[in-house]
C-alpha positions as CSV (number, residue, x, y, z in Angstrom):
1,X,46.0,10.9,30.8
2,X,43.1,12.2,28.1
3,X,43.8,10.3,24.7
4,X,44.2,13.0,22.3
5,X,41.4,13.1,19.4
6,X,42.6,11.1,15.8
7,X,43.7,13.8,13.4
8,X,41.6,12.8,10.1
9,X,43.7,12.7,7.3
10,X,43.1,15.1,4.2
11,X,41.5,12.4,2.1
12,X,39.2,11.6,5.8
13,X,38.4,15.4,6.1
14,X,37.6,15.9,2.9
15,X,35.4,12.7,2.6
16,X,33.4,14.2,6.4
17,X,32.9,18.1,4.5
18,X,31.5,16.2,1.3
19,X,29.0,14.1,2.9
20,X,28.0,16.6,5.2
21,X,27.0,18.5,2.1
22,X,25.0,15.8,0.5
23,X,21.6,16.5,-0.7
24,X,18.9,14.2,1.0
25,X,15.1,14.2,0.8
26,X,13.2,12.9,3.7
27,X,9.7,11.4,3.3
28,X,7.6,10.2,6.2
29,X,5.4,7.4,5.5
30,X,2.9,5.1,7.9
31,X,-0.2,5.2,9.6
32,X,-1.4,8.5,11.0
33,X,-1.3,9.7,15.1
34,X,2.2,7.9,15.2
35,X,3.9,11.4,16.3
36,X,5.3,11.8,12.3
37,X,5.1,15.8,12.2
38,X,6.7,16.1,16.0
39,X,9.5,14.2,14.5
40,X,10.0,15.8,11.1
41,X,9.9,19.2,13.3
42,X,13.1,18.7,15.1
43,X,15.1,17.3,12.2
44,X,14.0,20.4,9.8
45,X,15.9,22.6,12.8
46,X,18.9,20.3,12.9
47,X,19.2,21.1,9.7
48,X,18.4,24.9,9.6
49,X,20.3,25.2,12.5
50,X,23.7,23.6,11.5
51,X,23.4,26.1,8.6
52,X,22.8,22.8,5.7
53,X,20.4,24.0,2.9
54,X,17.0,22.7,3.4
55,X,13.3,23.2,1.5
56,X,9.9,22.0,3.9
57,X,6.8,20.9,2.0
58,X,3.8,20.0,3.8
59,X,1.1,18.0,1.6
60,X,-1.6,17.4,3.6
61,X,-4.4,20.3,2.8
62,X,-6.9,19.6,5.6
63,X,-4.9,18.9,8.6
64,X,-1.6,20.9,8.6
65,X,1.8,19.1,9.3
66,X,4.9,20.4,9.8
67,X,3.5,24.1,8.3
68,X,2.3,24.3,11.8
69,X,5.9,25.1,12.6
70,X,5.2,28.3,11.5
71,X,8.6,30.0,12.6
72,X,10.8,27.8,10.4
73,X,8.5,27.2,7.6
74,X,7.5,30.8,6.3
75,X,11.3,31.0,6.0
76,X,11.9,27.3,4.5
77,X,8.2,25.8,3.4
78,X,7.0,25.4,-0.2
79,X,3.5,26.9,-0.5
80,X,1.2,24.0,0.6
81,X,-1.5,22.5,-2.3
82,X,-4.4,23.6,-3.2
83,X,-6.3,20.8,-3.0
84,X,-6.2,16.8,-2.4
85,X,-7.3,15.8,-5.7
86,X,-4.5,13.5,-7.0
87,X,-3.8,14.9,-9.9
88,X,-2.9,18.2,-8.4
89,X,-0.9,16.3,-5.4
90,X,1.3,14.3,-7.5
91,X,1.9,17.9,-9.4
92,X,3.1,19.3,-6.1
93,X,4.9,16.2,-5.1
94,X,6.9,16.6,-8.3
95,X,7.4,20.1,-8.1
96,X,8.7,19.9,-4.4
97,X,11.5,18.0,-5.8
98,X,12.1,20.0,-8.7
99,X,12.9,23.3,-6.4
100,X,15.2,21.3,-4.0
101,X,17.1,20.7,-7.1
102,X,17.0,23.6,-8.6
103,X,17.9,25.1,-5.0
104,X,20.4,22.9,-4.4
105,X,18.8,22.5,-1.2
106,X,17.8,19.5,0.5
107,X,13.9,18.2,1.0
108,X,11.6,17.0,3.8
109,X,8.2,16.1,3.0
110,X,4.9,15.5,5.4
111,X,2.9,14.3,3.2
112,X,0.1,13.5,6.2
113,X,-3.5,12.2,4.4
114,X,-1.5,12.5,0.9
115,X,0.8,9.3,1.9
116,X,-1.6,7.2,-0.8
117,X,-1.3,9.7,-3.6
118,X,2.8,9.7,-3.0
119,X,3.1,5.6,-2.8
120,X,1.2,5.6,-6.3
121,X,3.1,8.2,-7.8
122,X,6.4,6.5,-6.2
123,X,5.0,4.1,-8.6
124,X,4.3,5.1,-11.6
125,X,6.9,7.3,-12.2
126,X,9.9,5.9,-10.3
127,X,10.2,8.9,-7.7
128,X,13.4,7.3,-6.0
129,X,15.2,6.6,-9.1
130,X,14.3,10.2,-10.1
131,X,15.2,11.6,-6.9
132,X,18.7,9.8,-7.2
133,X,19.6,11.0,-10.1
134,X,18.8,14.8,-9.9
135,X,20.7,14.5,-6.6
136,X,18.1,14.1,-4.3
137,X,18.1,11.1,-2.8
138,X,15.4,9.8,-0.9
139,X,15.3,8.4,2.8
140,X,12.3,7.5,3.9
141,X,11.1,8.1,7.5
142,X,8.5,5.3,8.2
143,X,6.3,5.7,11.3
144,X,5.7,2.7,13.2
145,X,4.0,2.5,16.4
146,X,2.9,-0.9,18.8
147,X,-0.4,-1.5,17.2
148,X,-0.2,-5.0,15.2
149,X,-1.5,-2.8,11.8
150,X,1.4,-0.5,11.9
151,X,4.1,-3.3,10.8
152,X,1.2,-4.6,8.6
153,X,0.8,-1.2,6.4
154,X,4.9,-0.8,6.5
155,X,5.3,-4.6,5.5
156,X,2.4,-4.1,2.4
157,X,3.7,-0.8,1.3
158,X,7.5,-2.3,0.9
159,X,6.4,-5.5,-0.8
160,X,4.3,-3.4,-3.2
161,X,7.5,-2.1,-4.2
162,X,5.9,1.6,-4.4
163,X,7.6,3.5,-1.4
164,X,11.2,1.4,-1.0
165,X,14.4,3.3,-0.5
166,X,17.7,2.8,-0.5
167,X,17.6,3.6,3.1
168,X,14.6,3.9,5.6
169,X,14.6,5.0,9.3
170,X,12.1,4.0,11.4
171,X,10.8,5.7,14.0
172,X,9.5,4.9,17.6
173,X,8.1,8.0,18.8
174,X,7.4,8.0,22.5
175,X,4.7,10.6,22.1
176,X,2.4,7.1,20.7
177,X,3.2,4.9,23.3
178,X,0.0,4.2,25.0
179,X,-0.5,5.2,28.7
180,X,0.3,3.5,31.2
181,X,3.1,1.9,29.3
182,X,7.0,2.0,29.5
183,X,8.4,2.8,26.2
184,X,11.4,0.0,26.7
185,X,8.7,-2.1,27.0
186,X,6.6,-1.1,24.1
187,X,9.8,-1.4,21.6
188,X,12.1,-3.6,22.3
189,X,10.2,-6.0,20.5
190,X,9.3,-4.0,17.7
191,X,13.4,-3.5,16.9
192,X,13.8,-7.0,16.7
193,X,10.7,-7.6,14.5
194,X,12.2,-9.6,11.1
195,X,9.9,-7.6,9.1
196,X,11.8,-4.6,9.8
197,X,15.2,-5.6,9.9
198,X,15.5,-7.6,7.1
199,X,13.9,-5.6,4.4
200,X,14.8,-6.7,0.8
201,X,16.5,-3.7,-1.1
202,X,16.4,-1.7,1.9
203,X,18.7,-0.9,4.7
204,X,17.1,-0.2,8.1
205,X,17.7,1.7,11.2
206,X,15.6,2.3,14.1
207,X,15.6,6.2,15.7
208,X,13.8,6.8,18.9
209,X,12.2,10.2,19.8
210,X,11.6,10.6,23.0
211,X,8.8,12.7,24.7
212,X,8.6,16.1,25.1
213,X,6.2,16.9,28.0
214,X,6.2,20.6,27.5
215,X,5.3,20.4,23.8
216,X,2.1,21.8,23.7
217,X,4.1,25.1,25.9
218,X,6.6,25.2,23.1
219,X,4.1,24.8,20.0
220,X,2.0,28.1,21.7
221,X,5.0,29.9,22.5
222,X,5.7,30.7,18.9
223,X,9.3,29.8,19.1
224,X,11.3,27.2,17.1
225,X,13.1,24.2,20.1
226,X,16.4,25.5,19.6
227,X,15.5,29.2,20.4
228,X,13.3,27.8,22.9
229,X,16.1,26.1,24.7
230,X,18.6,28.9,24.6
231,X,15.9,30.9,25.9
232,X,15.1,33.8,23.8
233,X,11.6,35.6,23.9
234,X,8.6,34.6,22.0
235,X,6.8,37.1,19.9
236,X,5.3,38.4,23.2
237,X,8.1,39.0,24.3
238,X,8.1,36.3,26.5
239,X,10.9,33.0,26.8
240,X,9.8,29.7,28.6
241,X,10.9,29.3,31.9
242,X,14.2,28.3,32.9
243,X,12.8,24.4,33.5
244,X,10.9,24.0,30.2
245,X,14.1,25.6,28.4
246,X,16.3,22.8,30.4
247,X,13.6,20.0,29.0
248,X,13.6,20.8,25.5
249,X,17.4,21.1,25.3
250,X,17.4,17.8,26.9
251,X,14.8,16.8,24.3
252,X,16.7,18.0,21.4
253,X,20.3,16.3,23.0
254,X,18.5,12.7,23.5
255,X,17.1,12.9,19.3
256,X,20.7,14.1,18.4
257,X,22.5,11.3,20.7
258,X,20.2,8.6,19.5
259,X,20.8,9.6,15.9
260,X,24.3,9.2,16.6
261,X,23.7,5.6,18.0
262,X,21.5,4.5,15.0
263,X,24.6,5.8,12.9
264,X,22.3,7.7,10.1
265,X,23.7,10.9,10.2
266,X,24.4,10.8,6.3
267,X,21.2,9.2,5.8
268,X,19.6,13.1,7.3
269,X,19.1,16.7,5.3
């Protein structure tokens, strides 16, 4: 006989509705050519396509992010900088956050080859303390891949104090695993690294991406992964065939199910 689902109570439902309209910021942070922007791409769609508020700012001026998205960020992206000089970056940084509260909207940042600028501006001016309390707050999205440097730079940037959230997912992306290698293999013992489960101020969890062998199909095919998957035409008119539909709605399933199993849904625009 099928259990019936719990009934939430009124104080449970209303509790579920509030946090789901939360206001969150996302910042990735790490070492480059860990798979950051492939990351940040699906989660800007989960939000966009769950119908939750959400503002896309890519800061990296010489080698687009995110912006390369083009479908979802000429309708959600914040004009990108002008230049990399710091001044002018930490002026966007704070600006980025000023719309998404002034929106009421939440915020992802790829911040790319600006990640140095950001840490010393998280500094200076206390950008998760600010964040928090114009209702904002910040979860960072830390790359981490199996070289021995990448839990180095995350391990130096946390004790420096400068880029240290209340919360921070870290992210295995399968797209950096090195060939020839099972991705099992490659991060089981990264998730039971101490340095990255018992972080001082800051609670953990780990979210695996999984590959997306088509992605370079999807990227020239104009289309965002959700209207990819459900199959609708490209700007020439043309949709993905019926396999490469089937893999990136099995892509986009695995992120969402493994979101579910790290439990950080509230912690996610």
């Amino acid at each position: 006989m099928t259990e019936k689902p719990k009934r939430l109570s009124t104080a449970e439902l209303h509790e579920a509705i509030t946090k789901s309209l939360e206001l969150r910021s996302l910042i990735k942070a790490g070492r480059g050519n860990l798979g950051g922007t492939t990351c940040l791409a699906p989660l800007a769609e989960r939000a966009i396509f769950q119908g939750r508020p959400i503002l896309l700012g890519d800061g990296d001026v010489r080698n687009p992010g995110i912006s390369l998205f083009e479908e979802i960020y000429k309708s959600h992206g914040i004009p990108r900088p002008l230049n990399d000089e710091a001044g002018h970056l930490k002026e966007w940084f704070a600006n980025s956050f000023n719309e998404a509260a002034m929106r009421n909207s939440s915020l992802i940042i790829d911040i790319g080859g600006g990640d140095r600028t950001l840490e010393e501006w998280a500094a200076e001016d206390d950008i998760i303390g600010a964040a928090d309390a114009v209702g904002v707050p910040v979860t960072g999205l830390f790359m981490c891949g199996s070289q021995p440097g990448d839990i180095a730079y995350l391990e130096k940037l946390w004790a420096s104090g400068q880029l240290r959230p209340h919360r921070g997912i870290i992210v295995l992306n399968e797209w950096a695993v090195p060939a020839g290698h099972k991705p099992e293999t490659v991060y089981q013992p990264i998730m039971r690294d101490k340095r990255l489960n018992n972080v001082s101020g800051m609670e953990t969890a780990f979210l695996r991406i999984p590959k997306l062998s088509c992605m370079k199909e999807v990227l020239a095919s104009g289309l965002t992964f959700h209207d990819a998957a459900a199959g609708k035409p490209g700007p020439d008119g043309t949709p993905l065939g019926p396999m490469r539909q089937w893999l990136v709605k099995n892509w986009l399933e695995k992120i969402e199910e493994n979101i579910a199993k790290a439990g950080i849904e509230d912690w996610l625009p």
